[in-house]
C-alpha positions as CSV (number, residue, x, y, z in Angstrom):
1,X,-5.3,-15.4,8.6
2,X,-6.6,-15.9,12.4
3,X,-9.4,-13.3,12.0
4,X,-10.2,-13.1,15.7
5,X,-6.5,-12.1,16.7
6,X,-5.1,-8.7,17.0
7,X,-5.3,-6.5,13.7
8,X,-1.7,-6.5,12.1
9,X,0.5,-4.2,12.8
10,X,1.9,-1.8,10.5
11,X,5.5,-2.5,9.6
12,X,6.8,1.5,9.5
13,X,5.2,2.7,12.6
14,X,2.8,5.8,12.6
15,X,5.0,8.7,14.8
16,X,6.8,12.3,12.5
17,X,9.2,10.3,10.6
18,X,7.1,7.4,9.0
19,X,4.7,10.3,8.4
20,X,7.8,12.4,6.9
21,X,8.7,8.9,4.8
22,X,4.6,9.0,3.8
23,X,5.0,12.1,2.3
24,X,7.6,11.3,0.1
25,X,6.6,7.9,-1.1
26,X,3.5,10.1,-2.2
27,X,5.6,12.7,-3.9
28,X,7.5,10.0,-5.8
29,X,4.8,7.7,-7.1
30,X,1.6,9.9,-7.1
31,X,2.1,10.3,-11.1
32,X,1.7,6.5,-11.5
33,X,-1.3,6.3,-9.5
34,X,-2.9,9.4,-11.5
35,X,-2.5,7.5,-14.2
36,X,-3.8,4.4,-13.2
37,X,-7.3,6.2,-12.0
38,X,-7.1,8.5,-14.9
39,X,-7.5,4.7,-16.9
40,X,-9.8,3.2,-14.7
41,X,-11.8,5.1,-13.5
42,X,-14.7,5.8,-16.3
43,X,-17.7,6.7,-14.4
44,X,-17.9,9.1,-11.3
45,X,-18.5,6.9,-8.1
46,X,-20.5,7.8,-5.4
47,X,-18.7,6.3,-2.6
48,X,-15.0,5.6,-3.2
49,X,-13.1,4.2,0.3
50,X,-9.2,4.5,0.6
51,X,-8.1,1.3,2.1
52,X,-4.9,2.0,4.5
53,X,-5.3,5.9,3.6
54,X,-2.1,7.0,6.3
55,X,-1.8,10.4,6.0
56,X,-4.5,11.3,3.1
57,X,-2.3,11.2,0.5
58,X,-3.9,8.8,-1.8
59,X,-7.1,10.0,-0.4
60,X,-6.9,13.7,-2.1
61,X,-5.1,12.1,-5.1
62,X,-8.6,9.9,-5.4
63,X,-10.7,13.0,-4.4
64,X,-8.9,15.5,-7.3
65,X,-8.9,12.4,-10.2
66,X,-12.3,10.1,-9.7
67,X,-14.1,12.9,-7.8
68,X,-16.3,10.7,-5.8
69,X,-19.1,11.9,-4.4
70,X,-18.1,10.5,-0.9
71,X,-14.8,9.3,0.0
72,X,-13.9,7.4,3.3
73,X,-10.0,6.9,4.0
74,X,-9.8,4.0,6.5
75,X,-6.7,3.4,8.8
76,X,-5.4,1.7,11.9
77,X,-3.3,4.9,13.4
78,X,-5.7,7.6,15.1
79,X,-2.4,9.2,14.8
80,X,-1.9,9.4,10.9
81,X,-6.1,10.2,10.5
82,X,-6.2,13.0,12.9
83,X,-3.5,15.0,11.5
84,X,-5.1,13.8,8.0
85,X,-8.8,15.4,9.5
86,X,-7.2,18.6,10.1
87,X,-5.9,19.3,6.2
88,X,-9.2,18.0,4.7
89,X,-13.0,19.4,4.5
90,X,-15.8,18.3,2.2
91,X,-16.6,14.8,1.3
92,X,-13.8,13.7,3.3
93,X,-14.5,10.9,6.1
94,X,-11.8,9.5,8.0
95,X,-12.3,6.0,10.3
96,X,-10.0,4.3,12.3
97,X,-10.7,0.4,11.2
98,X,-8.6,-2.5,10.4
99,X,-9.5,-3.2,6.9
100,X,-9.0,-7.0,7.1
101,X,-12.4,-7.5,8.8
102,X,-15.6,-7.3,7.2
103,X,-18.1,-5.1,6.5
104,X,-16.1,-1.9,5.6
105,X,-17.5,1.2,6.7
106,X,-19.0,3.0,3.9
107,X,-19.9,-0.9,1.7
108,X,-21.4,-1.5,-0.5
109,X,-19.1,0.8,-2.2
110,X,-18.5,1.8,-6.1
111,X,-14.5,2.1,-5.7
112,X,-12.0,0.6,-3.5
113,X,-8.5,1.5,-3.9
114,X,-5.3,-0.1,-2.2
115,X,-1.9,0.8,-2.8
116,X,1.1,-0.4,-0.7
117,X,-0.9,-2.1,1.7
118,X,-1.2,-5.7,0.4
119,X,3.0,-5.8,1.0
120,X,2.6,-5.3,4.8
121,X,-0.7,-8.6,5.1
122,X,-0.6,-11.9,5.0
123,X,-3.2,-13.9,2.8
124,X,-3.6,-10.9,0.2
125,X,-4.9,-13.3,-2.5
126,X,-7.5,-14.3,0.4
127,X,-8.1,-10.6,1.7
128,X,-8.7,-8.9,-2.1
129,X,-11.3,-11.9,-2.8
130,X,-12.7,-10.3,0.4
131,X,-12.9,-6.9,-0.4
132,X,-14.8,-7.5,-4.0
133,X,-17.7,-9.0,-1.7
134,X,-17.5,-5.0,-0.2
135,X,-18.3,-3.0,-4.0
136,X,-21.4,-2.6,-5.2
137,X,-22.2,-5.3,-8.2
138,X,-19.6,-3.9,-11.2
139,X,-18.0,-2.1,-8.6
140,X,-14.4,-1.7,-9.0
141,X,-10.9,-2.5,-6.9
142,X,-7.9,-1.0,-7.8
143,X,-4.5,-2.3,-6.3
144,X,-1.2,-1.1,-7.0
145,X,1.4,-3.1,-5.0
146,X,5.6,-3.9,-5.2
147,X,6.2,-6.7,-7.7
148,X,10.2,-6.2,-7.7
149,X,12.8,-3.6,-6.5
150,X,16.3,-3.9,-7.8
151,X,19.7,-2.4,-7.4
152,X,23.0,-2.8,-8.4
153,X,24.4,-1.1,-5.6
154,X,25.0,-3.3,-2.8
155,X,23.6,-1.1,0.4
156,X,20.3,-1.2,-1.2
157,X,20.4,-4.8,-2.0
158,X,21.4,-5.7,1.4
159,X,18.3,-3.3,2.6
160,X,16.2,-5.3,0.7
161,X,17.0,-8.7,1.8
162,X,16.6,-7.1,5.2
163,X,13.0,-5.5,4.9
164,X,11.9,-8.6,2.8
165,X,13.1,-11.2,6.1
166,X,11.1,-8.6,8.6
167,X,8.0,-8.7,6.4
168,X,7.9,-12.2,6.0
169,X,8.0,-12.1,9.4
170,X,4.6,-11.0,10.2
171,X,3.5,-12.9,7.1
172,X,3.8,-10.7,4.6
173,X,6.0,-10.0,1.4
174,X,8.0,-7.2,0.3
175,X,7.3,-8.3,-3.5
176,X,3.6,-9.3,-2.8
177,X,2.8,-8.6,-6.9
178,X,3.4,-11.8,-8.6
179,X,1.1,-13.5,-6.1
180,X,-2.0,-11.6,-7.1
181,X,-1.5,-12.1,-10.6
182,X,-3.4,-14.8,-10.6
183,X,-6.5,-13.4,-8.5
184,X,-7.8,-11.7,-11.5
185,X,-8.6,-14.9,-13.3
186,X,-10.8,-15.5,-10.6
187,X,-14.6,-16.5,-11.3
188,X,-15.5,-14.1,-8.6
189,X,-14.2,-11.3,-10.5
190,X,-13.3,-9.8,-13.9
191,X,-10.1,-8.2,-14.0
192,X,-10.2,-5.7,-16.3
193,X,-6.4,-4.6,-16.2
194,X,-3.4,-6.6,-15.0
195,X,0.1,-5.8,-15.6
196,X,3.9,-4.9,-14.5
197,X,4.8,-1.5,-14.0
198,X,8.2,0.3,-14.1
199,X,9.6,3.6,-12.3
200,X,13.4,4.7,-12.0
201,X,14.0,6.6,-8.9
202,X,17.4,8.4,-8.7
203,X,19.3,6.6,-6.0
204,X,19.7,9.6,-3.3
205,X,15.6,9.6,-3.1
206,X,15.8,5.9,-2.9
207,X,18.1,5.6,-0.1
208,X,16.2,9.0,1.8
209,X,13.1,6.6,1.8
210,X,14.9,3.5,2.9
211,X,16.5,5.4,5.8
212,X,13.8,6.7,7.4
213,X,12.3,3.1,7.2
214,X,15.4,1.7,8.5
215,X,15.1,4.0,11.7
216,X,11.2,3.1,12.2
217,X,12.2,-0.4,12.5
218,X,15.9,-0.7,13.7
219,X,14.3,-2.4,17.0
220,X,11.5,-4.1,16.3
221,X,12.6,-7.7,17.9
222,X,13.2,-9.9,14.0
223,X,15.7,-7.0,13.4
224,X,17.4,-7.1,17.5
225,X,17.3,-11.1,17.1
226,X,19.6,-11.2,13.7
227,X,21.2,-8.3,13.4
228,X,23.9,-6.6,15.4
229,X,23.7,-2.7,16.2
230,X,26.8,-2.3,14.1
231,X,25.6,-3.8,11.3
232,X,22.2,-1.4,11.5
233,X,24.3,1.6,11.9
234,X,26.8,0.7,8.7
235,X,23.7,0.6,7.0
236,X,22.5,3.6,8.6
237,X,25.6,5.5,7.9
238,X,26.2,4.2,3.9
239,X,22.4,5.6,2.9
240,X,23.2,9.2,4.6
241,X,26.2,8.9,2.3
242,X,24.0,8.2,-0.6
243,X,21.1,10.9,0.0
244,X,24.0,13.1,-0.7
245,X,25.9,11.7,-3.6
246,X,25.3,13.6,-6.9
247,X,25.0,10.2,-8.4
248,X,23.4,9.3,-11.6
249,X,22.5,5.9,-10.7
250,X,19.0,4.6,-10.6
251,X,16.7,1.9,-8.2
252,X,14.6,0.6,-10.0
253,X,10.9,-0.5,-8.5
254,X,8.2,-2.6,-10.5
255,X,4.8,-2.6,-9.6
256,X,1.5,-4.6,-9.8
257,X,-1.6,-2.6,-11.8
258,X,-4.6,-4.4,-11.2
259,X,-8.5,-3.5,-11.8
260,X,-10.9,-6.0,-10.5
261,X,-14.7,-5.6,-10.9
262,X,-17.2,-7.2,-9.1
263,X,-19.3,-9.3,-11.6
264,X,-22.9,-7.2,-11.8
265,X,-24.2,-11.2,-11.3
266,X,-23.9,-11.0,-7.5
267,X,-27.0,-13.7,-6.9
268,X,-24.9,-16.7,-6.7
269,X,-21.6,-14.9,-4.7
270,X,-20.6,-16.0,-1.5
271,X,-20.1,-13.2,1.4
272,X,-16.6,-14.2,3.4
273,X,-17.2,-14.1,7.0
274,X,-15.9,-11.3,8.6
């Protein structure tokens, strides 16, 4: 990644309906990432930072399970942080920052925590190596990213293979997981959990979330170049008639768990530039 160009832009835009589309990824997946803190999070940390934070969801889910003494929730959209400052008091600091440049605010930290965020940057094995330079010596990362999404039905499969051309794209990669399996084997870092993931989500929610992403990016330029406006409406049009099909069929996402912890011998550790 060109560090001195412009921060990356986030795929799903920041105005009411990616915010709408925030809140229900949230509402769908929060149990996994309860669990996943509930695991790994032993100790209480004094500064925990939400990397890519949106809206606060994973903030207050951070805040209610690790109970940090401080927590910072760092984003690019003054939009998504300003509505997430007027729901939140306490401990609570939102920053605008782009969190591919070095330092982060609130480093050397005791938890960082990153969950769909690695799908939408290129370089993520580079940019989690990165991070661990930003925790406090046996400081702890914790990523939870899309290894795999599949369907049998064929408007969600042809979704897919349109999202996954417009990330790649900007560089980035819709099923970003089975490239950071390997970062944990890193002699920077211990990895502590690494492993595949699986959650069923009933088709109608599926195609609700997909929809709204579809309408956030139905003209960025990759989608006006190789797509006609009849083929974006057909898709359009087939996932309103799934969000309201009483259908007992499934999508089926798998995901990336990962704990890294910053060795507690730091002497010898090289700082990235920022």
């Amino acid at each position: 990644m060109d560090r001195d160009s412009a921060a990356p832009s986030y795929t799903f835009r920041d105005h009411d309906l990616a915010a709408k589309r925030l809140a229900l990824v949230a509402e769908t997946f929060s149990p996994l990432t309860i669990a996943l803190l509930n695991e790994a999070v032993t100790d209480q940390p004094s500064v925990a930072v939400d990397l890519g934070c949106g809206l606060r969801h994973s903030t207050r889910t951070i805040s209610t399970v690790a109970t940090p003494r401080r927590i910072i929730g760092l984003d690019q959209s003054e939009t998504f942080l300003s509505r997430a400052r007027k729901t939140t008091t306490g401990n609570v600091d939102f920053i605008v920052h782009d969190v591919t440049r070095l330092p982060i605010p609130g480093a050397p930290a005791d938890l960082l925590f990153c969950r769909f965020l690695l799908v939408h940057l290129p370089e993520p094995e580079d940019l989690i190596q990165r991070w661990l330079t930003q925790l406090k010596p046996g400081g702890l990362l914790l990523v939870q990213e899309t290894e795999g999404i599949t369907s049998v039905n064929p408007t969600i499969t042809r979704y897919l293979e349109v999202v996954e051309g417009l990330l790649a794209s900007r560089g980035a990669s819709l099923n970003v997981g089975p490239r950071l399996a390997g970062v944990g084997a890193s002699a920077d870092s211990a990895s502590v959990i690494n492993r595949t993931t699986m959650m069923s989500v009933p088709i109608s929610r599926a195609a609700s979330m997909f929809d709204m992403n579809l309408q956030a990016w139905h003209d960025d330029p990759y989608i006006l170049n190789r797509y006609s406006p009849t083929d974006v409406a057909e898709l359009e049009h087939e996932f309103i008639h799934l969000t309201e099909q009483d259908s007992v069929d499934l999508v089926q996402w798998t995901f990336r768990e990962m704990t890294l912890r910053r060795p507690t011998d730091t002497a010898n550790a090289t700082t990235p530039p920022a």
